[in-house]
N, C-alpha and C positions, 0 to 999 in steps of 0.2 A: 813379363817384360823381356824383349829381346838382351843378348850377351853384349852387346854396347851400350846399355841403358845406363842408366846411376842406378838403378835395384831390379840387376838379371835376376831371373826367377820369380821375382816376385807378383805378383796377380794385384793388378791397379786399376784403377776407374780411370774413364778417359780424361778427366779433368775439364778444365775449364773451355767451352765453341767458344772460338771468338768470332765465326761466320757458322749461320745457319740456312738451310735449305731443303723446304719439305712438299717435296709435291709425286706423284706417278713420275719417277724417276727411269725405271726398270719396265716398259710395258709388257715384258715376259713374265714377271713376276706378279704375283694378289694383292691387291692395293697399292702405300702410297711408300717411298722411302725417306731417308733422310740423312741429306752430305753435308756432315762438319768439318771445319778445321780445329785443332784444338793446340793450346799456350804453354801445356804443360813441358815446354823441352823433352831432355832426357829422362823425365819421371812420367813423361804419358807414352802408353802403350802405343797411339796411334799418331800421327799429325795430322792425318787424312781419314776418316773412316764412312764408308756408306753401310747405314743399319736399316732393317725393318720399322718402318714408322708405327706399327701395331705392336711390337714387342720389344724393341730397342736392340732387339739380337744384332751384331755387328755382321755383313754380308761380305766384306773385305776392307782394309785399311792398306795403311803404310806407316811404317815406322820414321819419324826424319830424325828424332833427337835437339830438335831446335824450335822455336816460339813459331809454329804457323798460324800467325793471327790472317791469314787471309785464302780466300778458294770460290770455287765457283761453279754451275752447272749450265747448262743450253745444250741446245741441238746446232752444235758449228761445225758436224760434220755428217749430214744428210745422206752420205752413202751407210751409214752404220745405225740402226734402229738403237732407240731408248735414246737421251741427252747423256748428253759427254760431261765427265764432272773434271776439276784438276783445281792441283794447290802447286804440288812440287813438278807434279806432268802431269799429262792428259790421259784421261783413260775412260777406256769405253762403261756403261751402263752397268755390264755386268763386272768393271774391274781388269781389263787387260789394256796394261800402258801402249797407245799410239804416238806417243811424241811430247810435245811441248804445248801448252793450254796457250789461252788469247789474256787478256785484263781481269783483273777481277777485283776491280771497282765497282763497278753498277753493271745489268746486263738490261737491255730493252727488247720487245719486241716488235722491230720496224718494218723489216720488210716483211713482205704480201706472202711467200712464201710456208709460212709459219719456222722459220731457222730463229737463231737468236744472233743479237748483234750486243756490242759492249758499248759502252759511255766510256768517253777515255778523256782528259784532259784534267790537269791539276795543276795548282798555282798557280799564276798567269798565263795560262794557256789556254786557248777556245777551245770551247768541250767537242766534241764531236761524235758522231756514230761509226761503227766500221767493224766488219767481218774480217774471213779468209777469203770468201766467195764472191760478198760482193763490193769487196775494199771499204774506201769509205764514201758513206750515205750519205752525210751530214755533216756541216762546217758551221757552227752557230756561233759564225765572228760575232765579235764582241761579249760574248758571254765566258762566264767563270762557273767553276763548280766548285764544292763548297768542305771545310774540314779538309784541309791542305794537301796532305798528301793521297789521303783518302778517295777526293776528286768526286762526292757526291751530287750529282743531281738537288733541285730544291726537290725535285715530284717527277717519277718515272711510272705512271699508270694509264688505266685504259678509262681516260675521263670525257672521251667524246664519245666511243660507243660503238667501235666496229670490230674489235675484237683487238686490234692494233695496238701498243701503247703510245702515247706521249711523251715528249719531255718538257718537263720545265726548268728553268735554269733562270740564274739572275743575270740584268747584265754587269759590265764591268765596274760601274760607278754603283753598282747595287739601288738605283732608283729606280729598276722595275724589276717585272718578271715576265719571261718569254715562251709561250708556249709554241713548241715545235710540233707538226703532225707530217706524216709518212705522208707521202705522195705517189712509193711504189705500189704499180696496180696489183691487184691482190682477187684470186679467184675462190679463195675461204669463207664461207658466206658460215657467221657462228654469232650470238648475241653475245652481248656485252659483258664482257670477263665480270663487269662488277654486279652481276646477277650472278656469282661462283660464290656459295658461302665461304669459301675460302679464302677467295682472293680480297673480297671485299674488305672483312676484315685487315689483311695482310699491308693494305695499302695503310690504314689506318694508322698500321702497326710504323709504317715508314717514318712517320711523325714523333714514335716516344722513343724509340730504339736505334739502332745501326742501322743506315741506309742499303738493306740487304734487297734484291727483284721480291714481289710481291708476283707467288704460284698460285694456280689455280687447285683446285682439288683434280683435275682429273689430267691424262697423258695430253701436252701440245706442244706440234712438232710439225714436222716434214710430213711425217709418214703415219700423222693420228686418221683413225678410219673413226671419222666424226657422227658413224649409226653406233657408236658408244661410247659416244659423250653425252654424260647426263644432262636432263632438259630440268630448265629451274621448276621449283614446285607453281602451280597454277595460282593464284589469288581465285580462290570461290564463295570468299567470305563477305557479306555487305558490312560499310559498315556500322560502329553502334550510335544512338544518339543519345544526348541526356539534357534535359535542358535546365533550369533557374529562374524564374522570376523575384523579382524584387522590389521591393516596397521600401519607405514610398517614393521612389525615384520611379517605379513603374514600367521595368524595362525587363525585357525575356532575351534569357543570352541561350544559342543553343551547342552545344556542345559537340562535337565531332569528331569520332576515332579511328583508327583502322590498322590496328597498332599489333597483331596477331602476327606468327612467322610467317614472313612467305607477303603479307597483305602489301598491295600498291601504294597505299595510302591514297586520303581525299582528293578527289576532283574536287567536286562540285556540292555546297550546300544551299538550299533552297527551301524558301518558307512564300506563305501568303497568308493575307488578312482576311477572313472571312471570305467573302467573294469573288475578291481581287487576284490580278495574275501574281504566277509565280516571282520570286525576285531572290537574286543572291543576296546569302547572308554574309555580311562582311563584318557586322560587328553590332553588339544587343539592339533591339527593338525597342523601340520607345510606343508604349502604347496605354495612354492617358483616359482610354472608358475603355467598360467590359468588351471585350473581342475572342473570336475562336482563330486561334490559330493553328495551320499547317506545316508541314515541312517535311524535308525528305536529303537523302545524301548520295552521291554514287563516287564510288570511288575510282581510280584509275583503270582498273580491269574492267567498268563496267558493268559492276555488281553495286544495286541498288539497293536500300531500304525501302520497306512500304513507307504509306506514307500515316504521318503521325498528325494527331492533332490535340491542343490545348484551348479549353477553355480559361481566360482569364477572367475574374469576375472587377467590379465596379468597387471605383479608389471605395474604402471604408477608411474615412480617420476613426479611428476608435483611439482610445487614451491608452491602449499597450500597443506597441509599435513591433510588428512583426514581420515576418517576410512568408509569403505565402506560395507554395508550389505543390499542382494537383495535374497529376495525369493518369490516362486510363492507357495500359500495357496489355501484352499478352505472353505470359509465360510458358510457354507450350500451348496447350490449347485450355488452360487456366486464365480465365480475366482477371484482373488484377488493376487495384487504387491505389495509385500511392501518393503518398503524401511527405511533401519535403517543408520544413518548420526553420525557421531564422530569428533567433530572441533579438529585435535590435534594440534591448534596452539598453540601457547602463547596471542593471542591475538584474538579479536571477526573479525566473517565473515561471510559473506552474501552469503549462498546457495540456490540454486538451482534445481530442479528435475524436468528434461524433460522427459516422456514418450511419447507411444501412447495413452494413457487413462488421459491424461491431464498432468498439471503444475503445482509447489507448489515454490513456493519463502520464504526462513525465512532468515529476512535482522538480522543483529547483534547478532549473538548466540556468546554465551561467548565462553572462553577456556576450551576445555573439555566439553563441552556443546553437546546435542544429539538432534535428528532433527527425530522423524518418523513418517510416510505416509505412507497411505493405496493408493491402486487405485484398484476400482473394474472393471472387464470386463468380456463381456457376456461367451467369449469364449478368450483363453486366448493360444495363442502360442506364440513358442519362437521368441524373439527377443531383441534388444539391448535398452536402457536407456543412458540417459546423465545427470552427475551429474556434476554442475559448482560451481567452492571454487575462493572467491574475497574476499583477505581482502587488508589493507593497514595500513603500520607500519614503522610510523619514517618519512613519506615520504613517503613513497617506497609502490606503489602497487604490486600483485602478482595474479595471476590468475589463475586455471588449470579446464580443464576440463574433465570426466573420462567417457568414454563409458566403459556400464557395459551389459554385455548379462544377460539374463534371463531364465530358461526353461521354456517347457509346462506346462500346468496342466488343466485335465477336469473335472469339479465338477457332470457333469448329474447323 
């Protein structure tokens, strides 16, 4: 602690950020950094400190002795590489003061440029956008920002998609919400901040936390040389499918995921009836006699699943009431039966599964209760299964038994 502190000498934690900021700060420097402000008055070592984001080592501060609950970073001055940080003054990337900083409310990125602009306006005052460079952008009469002196934004993100951000704000009467978009032409050609695992999240974060700019993971600025700006990961994954049939409502619902890191998620799912053309799946199948059914999914990237198909077999009323689901998989280059089990009694029962690739017995599964098996085979044609429902209630036993066909399927 500096000889003006409330405890010279003594060695302290920075205390309490009340503003945070973490992004390629320094593009001189290995990774990402991170400028706080910090509350601790005279008992915190720093007010202002830029540390390594990978180790927290401090890279330079300043001492103030008073509650710096607020700071801020952008590139608002394009002659000088890395973004300018400031609380008490402005100071360049590496830490040598140039002057006096801008707002440090909210910061946007509006103009085309890639510079950063601020959100200014509080209380009754129309918010608006504005630089050093290029004054102000933006007068969005009749709108308020929000948390009083604070002057936040409702929403400062890149929600349309060109690398730019937005703003959204309420209006005065607070009966709506106004979203503003840049109109300066911009020769940046870069995909959507919200494809940054960084940033993505960050925006998220706008919502539980202090309305602090939401960064990207990597340098953006005036002078980013964008052959080393990471490109998002690919989606090369199709995606999965699973489907359920149900008794005796008689309806096959299929399932649809693509839920991996990086995946686009569903486009498009798509089944047919035996013969019949393709059709989007919107919502389960009602299908009232035995039928083979199709289906298939492609997701956003373009990446498709083969195509699957289920044989359903013909209503059986038998006197135990089951839910019956049979498909043939390929697990590597492993065939595979599986078989998905539904007790719809009211009470517990002891099933069954006969195949050709073996036998599984599960004696007392409750009401409602689910029962599923695999069964591997080398080579794997079509043919029929036997599923047997025994339970006994009151007295009263009950018993059925349900031949279920199967398709092909070759894994080689």
């Amino acid at each position: 602690m500096p000889p003006q502190s409330a405890t010279p000498g003594i060695e302290a934690r920075l205390g309490h950020g009340d503003a945070m900021h973490v992004t390629d700060i320094d593009p001189t420097r290995p990774g990402l950094e991170i400028y706080t402000v910090h509350e601790g008055a005279t008992y915190a070592p720093y007010g202002f400190a830029m540390r390594d984001a990978a180790t927290g080592e401090v890279l330079w501060g300043g001492y103030t002795g008073r509650d710096t609950g607020r700071g801020m970073i952008g590139d608002i001055d394009p002659t000088r590489p890395g973004l300018e940080a400031w609380a008490t003054d402005l100071r360049t990337a590496q830490g040598t003061p140039i002057g006096t900083g801008l707002g440090t409310n909210q910061s946007i990125r509006w103009a085309g440029d890639g510079s950063t602009q601020i959100v200014n306006g509080s209380g009754n005052q129309d918010v608006t956008v504005s630089d050093r460079t290029h004054g102000t952008m933006l007068t969005a009469t009749g709108t308020r920002a929000n948390n009083g002196t604070k002057g936040n934004a409702g929403l400062v993100a890149d929600v349309l998609g060109d690398w730019r951000e937005e703003l959204l704000v309420r209006t005065a009467d607070s009966s709506a919400i106004r979203l503003f978009v840049s109109t300066d032409l911009s020769d940046v050609k870069l995909y959507t901040l919200m494809h940054d695992a960084q940033y993505r999240p960050e925006v998220a974060r706008q919502q539980t936390t202090y309305n602090q700019p939401s960064y990207p993971g990597f340098y953006l600025a005036t002078d980013t040389d964008f052959t080393t700006v990471p490109l998002p990961a690919a989606d090369r994954t199709p995606p999965v499918l699973d489907t359920r049939f149900s008794e005796p409502a008689r309806t096959l619902t299929i399932v649809a995921s693509d839920a991996q890191t990086g995946d686009s998620g569903i486009a498009v799912v798509q089944y047919r009836v035996g013969s019949g053309g393709w059709q989007t799946y919107t919502a389960p199948i009602a299908l009232p006699a035995a039928a083979n059914v199709h289906y298939r999914a492609v997701d956003r990237a373009g990446n498709a699943t083969r195509q699957w198909s289920q044989t359903i077999p013909a209503a059986d009323r038998g006197a135990v009431d089951l839910g019956i689901s049979v498909r043939t998989q390929c697990v590597g280059t492993t065939a595979q039966l599986a078989v998905h089990l539904l007790n719809k009694e009211s009470a517990k029962a002891h099933l069954r599964i006969i195949t050709p690739f073996g036998e599984h017995k599960s004696t007392g599964v409750a009401a409602n209760g689910t029962v599923y098996r695999t069964f591997d085979a080398g080579a794997l044609a079509a043919g029929t299964l036997t599923v047997a429902g025994y339970t006994w209630v009151d007295g009263t036993a009950s018993y059925s038994a349900y031949t279920v066909p199967f398709a092909a399927v070759s894994c080689g």
